[in-house]
DRENKE-322795 format. One record per residue (C-alpha): z negated, y, x. Coordinates in steps of 0.05 Angstrom, whole numbers, padded with zeros to 5 digits, always signed. Layout:
ZYX;...
//
This chain:
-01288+00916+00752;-01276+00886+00685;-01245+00816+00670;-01176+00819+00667;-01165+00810+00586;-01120+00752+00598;-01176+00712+00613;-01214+00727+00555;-01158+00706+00514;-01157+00642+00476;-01110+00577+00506;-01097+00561+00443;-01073+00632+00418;-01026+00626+00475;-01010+00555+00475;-00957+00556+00409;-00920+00616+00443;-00907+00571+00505;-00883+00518+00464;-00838+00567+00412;-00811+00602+00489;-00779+00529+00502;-00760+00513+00435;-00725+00571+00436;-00683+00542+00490;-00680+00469+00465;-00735+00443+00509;-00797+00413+00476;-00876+00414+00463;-00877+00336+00503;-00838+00379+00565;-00881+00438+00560;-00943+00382+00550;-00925+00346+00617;-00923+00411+00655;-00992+00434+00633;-01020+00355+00653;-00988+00365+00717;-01014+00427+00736;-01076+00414+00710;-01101+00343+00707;-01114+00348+00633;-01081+00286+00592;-01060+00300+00512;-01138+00282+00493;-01172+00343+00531;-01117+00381+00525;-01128+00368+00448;-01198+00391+00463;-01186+00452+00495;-01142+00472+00440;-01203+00449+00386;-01261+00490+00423;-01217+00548+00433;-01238+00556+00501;-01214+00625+00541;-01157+00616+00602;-01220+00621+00653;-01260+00558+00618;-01188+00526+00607;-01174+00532+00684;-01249+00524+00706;-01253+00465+00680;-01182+00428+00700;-01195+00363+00719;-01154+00371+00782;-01112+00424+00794;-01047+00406+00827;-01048+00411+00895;-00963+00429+00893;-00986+00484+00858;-00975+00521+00920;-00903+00501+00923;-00895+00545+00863;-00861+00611+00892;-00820+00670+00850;-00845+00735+00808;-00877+00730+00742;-00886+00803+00711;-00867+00838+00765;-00916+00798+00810;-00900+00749+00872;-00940+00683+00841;-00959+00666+00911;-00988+00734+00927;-01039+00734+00877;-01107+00738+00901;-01154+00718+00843;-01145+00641+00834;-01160+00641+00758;-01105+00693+00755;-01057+00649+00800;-01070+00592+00761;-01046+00625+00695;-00979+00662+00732;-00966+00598+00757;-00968+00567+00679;-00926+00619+00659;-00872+00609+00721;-00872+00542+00700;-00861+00555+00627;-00806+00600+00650;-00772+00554+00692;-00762+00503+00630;-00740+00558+00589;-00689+00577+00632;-00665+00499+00638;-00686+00478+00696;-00698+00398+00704;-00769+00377+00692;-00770+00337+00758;-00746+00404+00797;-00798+00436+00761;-00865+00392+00769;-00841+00396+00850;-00823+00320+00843;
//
């Protein structure tokens, strides 16, 4: 079976849309920033990096420095999908990035958010 082509797909081709989807609803790139640190591990260096190489959402994941483990605490539907019914962890990992992203956008406190 093929490769989803989400993973295939460039972070950074992705990574503006995230940060336009908040802006959009007067959040900001430094709130959409400390989601992707806390879910990922990555600080605003290898971030930067990521971004630079133009790795693909499987590298970008793969290598995470340390993926929350209150990931799991994530729960809801992202494109028609139950986040915590996915079975492929790459393909968790990026609904749960995108649940996230939504949650800002729709104004929800960043503290409620990162499962503080």
């Amino acid at each position: 079976m093929p490769k989803p082509k989400i993973f295939t797909t460039s972070f950074a081709s992705v990574y503006p849309l995230y940060i336009k989807k908040a802006e959009r609803k007067q959040r900001t790139k430094a709130e959409v920033d400390e989601i992707i640190y806390w879910l990922t591990g990555y600080d605003q260096t290898m971030l930067d990096e990521q971004i630079i190489t133009g790795v693909d959402f499987e590298t970008f994941f793969a290598e995470a420095p340390h993926f929350n483990p209150n990931a799991e605490l994530i729960k809801g539907v992202i494109c028609g999908v139950r986040v915590e019914e996915i079975e492929n962890p790459i393909m968790q990992k990026i609904r749960y990035l995108d649940k996230l992203i939504d949650e800002l956008s729709k104004g929800k406190p960043l503290a409620k958010i990162l499962r503080a």
